[in-house]
NUZABA-195970 format. One record per residue: residue number from 1; residue in three letters; x, y, z of N, C-alpha, C in turn. Coordinates in pm, 1 decimal. Atoms other than C-alpha are relative to their C-alpha. Layout:
N
NODE resi resn       nx       ny       nz      cax      cay      caz       cx       cy       cz
NODE  NUM  ALA        X        Y        Z        X        Y        Z        X        Y        Z
...
This chain:
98
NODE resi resn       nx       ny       nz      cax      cay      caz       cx       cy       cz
NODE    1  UNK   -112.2     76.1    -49.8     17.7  10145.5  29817.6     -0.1   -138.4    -66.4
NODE    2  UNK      3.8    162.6     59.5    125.8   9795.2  29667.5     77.2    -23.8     56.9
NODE    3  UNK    -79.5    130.2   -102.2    229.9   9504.5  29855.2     64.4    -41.0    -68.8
NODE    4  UNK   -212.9     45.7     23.5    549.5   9346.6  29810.6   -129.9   -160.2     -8.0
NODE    5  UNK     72.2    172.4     53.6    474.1   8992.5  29647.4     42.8   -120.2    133.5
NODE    6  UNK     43.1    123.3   -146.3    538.8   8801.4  29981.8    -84.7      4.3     43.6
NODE    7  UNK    137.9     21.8    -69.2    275.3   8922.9  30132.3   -160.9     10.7    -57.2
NODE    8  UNK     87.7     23.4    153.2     61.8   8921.2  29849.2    -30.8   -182.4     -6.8
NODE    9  UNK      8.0    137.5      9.9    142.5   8534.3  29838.5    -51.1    -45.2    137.3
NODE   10  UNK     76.9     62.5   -148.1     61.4   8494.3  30233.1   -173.4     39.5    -21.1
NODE   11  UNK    121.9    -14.7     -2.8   -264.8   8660.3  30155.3    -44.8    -71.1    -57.4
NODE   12  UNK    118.7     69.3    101.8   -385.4   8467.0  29840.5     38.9   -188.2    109.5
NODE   13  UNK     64.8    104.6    -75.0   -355.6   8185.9  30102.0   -108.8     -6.6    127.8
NODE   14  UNK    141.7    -17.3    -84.3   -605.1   8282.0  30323.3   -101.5    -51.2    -83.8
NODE   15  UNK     98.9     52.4     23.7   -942.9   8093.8  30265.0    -80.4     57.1     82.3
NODE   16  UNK    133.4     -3.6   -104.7  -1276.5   8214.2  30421.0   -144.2    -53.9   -100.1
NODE   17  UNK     68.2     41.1     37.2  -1541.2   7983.5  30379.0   -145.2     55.2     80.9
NODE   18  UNK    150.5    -24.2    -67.4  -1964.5   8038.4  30406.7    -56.4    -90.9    -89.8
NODE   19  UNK     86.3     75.6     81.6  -2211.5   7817.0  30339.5    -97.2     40.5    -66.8
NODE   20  UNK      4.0    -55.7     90.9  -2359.0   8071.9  30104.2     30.6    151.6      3.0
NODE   21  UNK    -41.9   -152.0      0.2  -2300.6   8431.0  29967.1   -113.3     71.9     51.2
NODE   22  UNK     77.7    -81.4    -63.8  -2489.0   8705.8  30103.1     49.8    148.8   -112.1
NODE   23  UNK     -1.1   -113.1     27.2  -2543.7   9022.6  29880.7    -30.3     94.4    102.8
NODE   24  UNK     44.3    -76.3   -103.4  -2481.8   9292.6  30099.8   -106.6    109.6    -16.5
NODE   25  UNK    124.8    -55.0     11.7  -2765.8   9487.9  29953.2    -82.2    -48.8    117.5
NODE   26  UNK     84.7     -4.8   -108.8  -2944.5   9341.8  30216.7     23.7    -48.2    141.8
NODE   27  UNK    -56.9     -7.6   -162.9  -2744.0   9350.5  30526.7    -74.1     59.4     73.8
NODE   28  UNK     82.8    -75.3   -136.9  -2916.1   9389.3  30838.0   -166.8     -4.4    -58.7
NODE   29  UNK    173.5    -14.6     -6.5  -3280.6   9288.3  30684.7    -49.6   -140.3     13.3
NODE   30  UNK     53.3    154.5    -20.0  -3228.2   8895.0  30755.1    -86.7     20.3    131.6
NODE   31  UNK     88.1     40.6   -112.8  -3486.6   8779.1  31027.1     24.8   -110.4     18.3
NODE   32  UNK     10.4     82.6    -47.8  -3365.7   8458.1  31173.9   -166.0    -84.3     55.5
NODE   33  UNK    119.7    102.0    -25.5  -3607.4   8179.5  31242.4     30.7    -63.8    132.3
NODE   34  UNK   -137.6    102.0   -102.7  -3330.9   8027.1  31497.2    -21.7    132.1    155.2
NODE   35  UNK     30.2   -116.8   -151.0  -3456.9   8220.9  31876.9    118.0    -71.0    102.6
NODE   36  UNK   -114.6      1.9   -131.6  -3173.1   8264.7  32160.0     39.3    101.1     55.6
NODE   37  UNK      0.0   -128.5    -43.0  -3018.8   8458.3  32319.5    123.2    115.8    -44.1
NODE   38  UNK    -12.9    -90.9     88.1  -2921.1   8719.0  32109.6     27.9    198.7     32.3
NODE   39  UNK     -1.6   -173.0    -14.1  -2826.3   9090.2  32108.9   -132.0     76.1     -4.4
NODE   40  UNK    124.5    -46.2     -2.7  -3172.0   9171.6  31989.7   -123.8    -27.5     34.8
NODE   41  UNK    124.1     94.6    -66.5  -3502.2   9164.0  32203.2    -92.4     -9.1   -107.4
NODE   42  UNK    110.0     34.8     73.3  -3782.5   9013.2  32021.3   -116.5     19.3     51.2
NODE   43  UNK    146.1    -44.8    -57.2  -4054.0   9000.5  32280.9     -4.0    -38.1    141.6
NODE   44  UNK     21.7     19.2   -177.0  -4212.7   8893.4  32638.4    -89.1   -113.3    -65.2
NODE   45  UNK    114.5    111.9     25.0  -4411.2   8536.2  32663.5     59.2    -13.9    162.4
NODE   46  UNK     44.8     57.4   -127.5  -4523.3   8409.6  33003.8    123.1    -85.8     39.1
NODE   47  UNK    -75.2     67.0    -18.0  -4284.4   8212.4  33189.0    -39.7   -134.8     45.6
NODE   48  UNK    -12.2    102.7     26.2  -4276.6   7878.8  33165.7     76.6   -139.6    104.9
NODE   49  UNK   -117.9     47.6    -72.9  -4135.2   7641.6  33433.4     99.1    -93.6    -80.8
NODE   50  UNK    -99.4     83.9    101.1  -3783.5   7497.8  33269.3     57.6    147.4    -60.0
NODE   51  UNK    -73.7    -70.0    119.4  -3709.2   7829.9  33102.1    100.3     59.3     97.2
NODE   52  UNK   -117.2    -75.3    -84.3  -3387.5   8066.5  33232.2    -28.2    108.3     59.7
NODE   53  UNK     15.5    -64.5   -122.2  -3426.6   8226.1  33540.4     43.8    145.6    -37.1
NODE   54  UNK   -121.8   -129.4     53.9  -3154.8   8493.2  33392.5   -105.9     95.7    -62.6
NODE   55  UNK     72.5   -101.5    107.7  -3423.7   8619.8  33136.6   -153.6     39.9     29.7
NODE   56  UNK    129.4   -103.7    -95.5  -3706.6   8717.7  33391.9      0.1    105.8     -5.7
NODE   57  UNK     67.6   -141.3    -18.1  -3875.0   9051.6  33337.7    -11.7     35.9    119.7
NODE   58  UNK     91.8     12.6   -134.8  -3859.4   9168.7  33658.9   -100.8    163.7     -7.5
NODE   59  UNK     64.0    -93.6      6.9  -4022.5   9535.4  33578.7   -125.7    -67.9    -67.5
NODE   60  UNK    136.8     34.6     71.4  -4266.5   9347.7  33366.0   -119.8    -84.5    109.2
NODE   61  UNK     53.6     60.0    -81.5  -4339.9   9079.0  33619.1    -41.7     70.2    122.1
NODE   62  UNK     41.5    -65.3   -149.2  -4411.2   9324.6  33917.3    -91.2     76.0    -46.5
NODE   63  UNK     88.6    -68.9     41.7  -4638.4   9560.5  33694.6   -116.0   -106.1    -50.5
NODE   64  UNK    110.6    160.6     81.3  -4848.6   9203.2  33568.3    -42.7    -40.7    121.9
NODE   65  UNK     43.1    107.1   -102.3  -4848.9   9008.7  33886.8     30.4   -128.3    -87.4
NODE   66  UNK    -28.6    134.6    126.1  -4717.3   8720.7  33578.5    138.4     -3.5     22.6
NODE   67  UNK   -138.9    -11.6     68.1  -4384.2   8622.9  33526.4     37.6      9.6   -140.5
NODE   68  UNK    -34.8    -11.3    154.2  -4252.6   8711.6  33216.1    138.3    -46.9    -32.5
NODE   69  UNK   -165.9     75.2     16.2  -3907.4   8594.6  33056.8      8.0     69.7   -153.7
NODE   70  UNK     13.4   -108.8    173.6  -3770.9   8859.9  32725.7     65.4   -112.6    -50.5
NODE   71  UNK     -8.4     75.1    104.4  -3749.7   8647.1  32447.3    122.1    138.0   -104.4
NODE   72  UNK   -102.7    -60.4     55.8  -3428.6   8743.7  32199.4     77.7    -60.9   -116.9
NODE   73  UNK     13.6    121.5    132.8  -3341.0   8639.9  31822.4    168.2     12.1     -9.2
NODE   74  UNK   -121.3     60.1     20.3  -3011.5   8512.7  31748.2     27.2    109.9   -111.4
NODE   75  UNK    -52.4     -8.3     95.4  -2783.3   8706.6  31513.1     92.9   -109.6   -101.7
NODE   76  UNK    -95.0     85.7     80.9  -2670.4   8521.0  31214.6     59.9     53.1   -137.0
NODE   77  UNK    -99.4    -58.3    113.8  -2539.9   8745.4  30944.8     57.5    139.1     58.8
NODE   78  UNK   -103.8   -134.1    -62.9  -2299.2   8973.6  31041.5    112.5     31.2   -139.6
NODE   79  UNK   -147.9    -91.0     48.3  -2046.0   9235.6  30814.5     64.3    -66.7     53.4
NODE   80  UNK   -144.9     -4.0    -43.8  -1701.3   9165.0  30840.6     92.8     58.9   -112.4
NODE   81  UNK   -115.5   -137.9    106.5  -1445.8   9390.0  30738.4    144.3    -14.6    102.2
NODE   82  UNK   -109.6     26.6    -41.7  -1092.0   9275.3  30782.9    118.5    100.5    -20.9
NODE   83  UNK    -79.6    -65.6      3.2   -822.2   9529.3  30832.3    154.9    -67.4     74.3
NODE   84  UNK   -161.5     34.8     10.0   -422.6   9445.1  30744.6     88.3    115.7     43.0
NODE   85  UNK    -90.8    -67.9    -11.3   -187.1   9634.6  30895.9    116.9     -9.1    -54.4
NODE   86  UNK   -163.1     86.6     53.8    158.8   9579.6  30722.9    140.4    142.1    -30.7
NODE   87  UNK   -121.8   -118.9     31.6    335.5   9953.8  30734.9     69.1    -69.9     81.1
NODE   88  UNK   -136.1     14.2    -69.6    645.6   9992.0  30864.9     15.4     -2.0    161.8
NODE   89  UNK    -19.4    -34.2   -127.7    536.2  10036.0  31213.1     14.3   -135.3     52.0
NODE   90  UNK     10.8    138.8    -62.7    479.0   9674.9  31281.3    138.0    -72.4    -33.9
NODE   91  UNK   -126.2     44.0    -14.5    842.4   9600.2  31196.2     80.2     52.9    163.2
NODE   92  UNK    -96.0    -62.1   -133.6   1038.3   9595.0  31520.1     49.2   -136.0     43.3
NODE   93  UNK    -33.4    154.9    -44.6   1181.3   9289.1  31718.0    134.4    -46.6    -69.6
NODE   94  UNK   -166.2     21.0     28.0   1508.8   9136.8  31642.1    -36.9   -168.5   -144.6
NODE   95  UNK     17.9     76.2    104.9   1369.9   8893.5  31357.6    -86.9     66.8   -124.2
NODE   96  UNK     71.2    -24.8    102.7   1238.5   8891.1  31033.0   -125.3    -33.2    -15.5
NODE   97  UNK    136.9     38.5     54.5    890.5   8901.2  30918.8    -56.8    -91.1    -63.9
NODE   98  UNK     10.3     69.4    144.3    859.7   8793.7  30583.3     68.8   -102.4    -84.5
C-alpha cells in the first residue's frame, strides 16, 4: 500500500527522541542498576523500618518469623512498535481528515 503524500508529510513530522540507540539484538538482556518497583521481582531482604508496608512478604514473613519486603527492578528498555491505521475505515464524521 502507499500513502498519499499528506500523510506521508504528517508523518515525516513526527520526532521520537532517546537519549541513546539501542540495538535490538539485545532486547530484553539489559539489567538495570536503578531498583523500584517494577514488573519484575528481583529478591527478598529483611525489612527495614521506613520501607513500604505494600511490599511485605506476608507468606515469607509467617514461614521466617522475619519480615521480609520483595524487592523489584525497574524496567527501562522497552520495544515499541507503533501501528498507523489510515484505511478507509477511519474515514467517517462529517469533516475532513487530511
Amino acid at each position: 500500500m502507499i500513502l498519499p503524500p499528506e500523510v506521508l508529510k504528517k508523518v515525516k513530522l513526527l520526532e521520537i527522541h532517546t537519549r541513546k540507540l539501542v540495538n535490538n539484538l539485545f532486547a530484553g538482556e539489559y539489567h538495570t542498576a536503578f531498583k523500584g518497583q517494577g514488573m519484575t521481582f528481583a529478591d527478598f531482604r529483611e525489612y527495614v523500618p521506613g520501607d513500604d508496608i505494600r511490599t511485605i512478604s506476608w507468606p515469607l514473613t509467617a514461614r521466617t518469623g522475619k519480615t521480609f519486603i520483595k524487592k523489584f527492578e525497574e524496567e527501562r528498555e522497552l520495544t515499541l512498535i507503533l501501528a498507523v491505521d489510515i484505511s478507509g475505515s477511519t474515514d467517517f464524521g462529517s469533516g475532513v481528515l487530511f
